[in-house]
N, C-alpha and C positions, 0 to 999 in steps of 0.2 A: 683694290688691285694695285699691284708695285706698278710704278711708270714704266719700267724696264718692258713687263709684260704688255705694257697698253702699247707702248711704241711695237714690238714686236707685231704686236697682232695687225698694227696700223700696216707696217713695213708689210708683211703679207696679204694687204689686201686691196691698198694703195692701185695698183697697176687696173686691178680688174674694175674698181670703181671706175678710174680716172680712164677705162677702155668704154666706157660706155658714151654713146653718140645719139645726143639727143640734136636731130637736127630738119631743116625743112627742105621738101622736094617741090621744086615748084615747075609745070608744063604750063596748063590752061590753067589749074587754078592751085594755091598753096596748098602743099598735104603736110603733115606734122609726122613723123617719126620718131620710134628710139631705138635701140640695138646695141645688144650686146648688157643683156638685162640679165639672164640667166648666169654669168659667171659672176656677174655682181654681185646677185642676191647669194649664191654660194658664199663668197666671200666673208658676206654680212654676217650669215648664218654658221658657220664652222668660226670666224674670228671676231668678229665684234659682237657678236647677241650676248650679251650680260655686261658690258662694260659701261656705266653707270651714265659717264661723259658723255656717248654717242645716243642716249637710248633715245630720247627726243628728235634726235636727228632722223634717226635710222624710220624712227615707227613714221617719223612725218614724209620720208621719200617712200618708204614703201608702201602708206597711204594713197600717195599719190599717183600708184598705178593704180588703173582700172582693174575690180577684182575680175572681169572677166578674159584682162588678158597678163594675169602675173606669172602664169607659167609659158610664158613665150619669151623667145631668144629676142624680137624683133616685132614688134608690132603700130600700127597707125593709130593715132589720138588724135584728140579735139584740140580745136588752138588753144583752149584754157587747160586741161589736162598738161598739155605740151608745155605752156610755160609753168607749170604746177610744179613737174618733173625736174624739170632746168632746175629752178631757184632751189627745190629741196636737195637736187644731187650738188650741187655747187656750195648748198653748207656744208652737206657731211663730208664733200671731197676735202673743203678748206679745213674743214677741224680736225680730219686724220690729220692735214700735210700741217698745218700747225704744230701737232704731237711728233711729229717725226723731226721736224727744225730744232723744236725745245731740245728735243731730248739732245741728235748729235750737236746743236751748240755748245749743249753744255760738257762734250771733249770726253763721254763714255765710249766705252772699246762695245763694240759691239761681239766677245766673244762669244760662243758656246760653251755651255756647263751643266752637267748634270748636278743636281743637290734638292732639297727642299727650300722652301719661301714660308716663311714662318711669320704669320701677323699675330702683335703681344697685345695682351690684354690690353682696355684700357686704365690707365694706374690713375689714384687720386693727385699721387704726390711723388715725389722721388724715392722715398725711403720703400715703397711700394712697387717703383718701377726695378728698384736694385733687386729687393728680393725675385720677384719673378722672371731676372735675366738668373737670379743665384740659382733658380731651382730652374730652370732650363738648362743652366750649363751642367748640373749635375744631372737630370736626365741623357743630355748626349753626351757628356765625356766620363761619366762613373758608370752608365750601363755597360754592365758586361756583353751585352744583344748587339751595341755597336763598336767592338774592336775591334780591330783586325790585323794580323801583320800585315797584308797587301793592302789595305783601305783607310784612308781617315778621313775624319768629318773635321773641313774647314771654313772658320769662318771669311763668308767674301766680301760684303757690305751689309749698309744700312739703306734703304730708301730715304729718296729725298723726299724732306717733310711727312714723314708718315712714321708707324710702329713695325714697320715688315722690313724684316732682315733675311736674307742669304746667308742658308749652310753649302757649299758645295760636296760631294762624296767623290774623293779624289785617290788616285791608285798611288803608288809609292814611287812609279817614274811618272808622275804627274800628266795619266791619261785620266780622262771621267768615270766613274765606275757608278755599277748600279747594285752591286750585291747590299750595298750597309743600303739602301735606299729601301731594298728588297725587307730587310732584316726591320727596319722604321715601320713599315707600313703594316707587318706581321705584328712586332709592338703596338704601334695604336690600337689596332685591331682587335688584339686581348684587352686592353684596355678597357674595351665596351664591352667584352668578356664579365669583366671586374666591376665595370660598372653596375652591371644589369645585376651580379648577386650582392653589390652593395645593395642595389634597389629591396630585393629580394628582402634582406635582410635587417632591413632599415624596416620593413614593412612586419616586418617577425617581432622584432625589439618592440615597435608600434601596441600590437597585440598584448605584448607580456607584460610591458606597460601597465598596460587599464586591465589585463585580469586582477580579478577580486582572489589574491592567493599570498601568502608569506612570503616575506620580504628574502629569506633561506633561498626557497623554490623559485624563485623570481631569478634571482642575482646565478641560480644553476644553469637556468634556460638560458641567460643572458651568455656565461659562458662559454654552453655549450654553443651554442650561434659561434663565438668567434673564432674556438675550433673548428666549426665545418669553414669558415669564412677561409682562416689559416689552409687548410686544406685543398679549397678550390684555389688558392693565390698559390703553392707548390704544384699543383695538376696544371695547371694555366703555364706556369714555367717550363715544365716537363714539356706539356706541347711547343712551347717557344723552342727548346733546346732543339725538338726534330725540326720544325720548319726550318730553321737559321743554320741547323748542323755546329752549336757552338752550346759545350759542356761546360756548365758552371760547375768550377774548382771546386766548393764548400757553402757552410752553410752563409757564410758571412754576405757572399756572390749573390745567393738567395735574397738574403733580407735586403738587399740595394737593387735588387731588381724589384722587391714589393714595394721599397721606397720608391722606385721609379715613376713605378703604375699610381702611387697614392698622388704623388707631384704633378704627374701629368696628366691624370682624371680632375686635378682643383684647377690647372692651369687650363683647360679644357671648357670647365662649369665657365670660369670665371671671363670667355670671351678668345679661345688662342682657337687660332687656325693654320693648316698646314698642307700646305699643297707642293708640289713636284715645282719645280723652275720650270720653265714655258721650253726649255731646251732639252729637257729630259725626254728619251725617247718613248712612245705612247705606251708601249707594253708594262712600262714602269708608271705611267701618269696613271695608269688604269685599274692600277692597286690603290689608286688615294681618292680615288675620284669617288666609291662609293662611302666612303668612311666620316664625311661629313656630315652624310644622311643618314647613317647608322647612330651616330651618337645624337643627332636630332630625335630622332625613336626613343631614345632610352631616356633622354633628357624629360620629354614632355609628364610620363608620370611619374619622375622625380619631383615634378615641380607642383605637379596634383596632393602627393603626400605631403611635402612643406607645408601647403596650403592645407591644408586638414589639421595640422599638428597646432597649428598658429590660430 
């Protein structure tokens, strides 16, 4: 995950950790408390649950509540529970407020921006890293799916020490837009379209292959497969055009949008992921969110046929 996002999630949830009072009441004899548990555990749960840094932290505090009272705002513990609680909430507190120091030390704006977060494969070598920024940038800046006169796709940064780069989708009086966002996620999304009758058809070839028939009849079936392939790769477009509302010119438009889908299905195989900026508003995150899992589905018996072929 980009630092950018780990500090954000930090900054939103900071308050509600560092609100929690673990502390003792003492009359006749010492009683142990804690309170203000339930916005906590929210916190934890909507912004840190998957952030790789905290997950030790996180399962060891919330361990440390008794399971029979984790759905309480406010409950009494044992003196050992009690200082169980302390030590575990006072790492994960320090480890947010660590992430949140790095980050604004190091003099980032903390703006808002709509765009995608794009983490690149990983490359053997540089000549390897250059091509797959080559064919990234001709996915976003030759698709015809992402023009627009009112919208462009800019680039913002790179993350510190990592492979994940910031696209922003920005209007032409430099407000945030979400329509090219819209238009991306519609993109990917055939994508796995294309995928699933490469699978399809990878599986077809497979067959005609190892049948026992002339090499004539072979090489017709062969083909004909990549006319139907052809075929679905212009229907898949056609569908793009109504989603996005954008008429590709000619045939030429076509073939660079099938290059698109070919570049961005190898950049895809080969380890790219793409998710919304952490500032993009939900109804847009919510178009990307399922699309990760989607092409995990379609990957797994890609990977069963490899293995057969081999």
């Amino acid at each position: 995950m980009k630092l950018r996002n780990i500090y954000m999630a930090c900054k939103r949830s900071v308050e509600q950790i560092r609100n929690v009072r673990i502390y003792q009441n003492t009359t006749s004899t010492t009683r142990y408390w804690v309170s203000g548990w339930n916005d906590a555990q929210t916190a934890i749960l909507n912004n840190l649950k998957g952030i790789e840094l905290f997950e030790e932290k996180i399962a060891a505090f919330i361990n440390a509540i008794p399971q029979a009272l984790i759905t309480r705002n406010e409950f009494e513990v044992s003196s050992s529970d009690w200082t169980s609680i302390r030590n575990r909430h006072k790492e994960l507190l320090m480890s947010i407020q660590d992430v949140i120091e790095l980050y604004e030390s190091m003099g980032f704006e903390e703006n808002s921006a709509q765009g995608i977060d794009i983490k690149l494969p990983e490359c053997k070598d540089f000549q390897e890293f250059r091509k797959c920024i080559d064919e990234l940038d001709f996915i976003l800046y030759k698709c015809p799916f992402f023009k627009s006169d009112e919208e462009h796709l800019q680039f913002e940064s790179m993350d510190v020490g990592s492979l994940w780069i910031t696209i922003l989708a920005v209007s032409a009086v430099g407000v945030s837009a979400s329509v090219l966002l819209n238009n991306i996620a519609a993109f990917i999304d055939k994508c796995y379209v294309i995928k699933s009758h490469q699978l399809t058809i990878k599986q077809q070839e497979v067959i005609y292959e190892n049948m026992k028939i002339d090499q004539k009849t072979k090489e017709q079936y062969l083909d004909g497969l990549k006319l139907v392939y052809d075929q679905i790769v212009k229907s898949t477009v056609v569908e793009l055009e109504e989603i996005t509302n954008i008429k590709l010119e000619d045939g030429e438009q076509v073939g660079i949008v099938s290059q698109a889908f070919d570049k961005t299905i190898s950049l895809l195989d080969k380890g790219l992921q793409i998710y919304t900026t952490i500032d993009t508003p939900k109804e847009v995150q919510n178009l990307f969110k399922p699309l990760e899992m989607k092409y995990v589905d379609v990957a797994k018996p890609i990977e069963k046929i490899v293995q057969k072929e081999e």
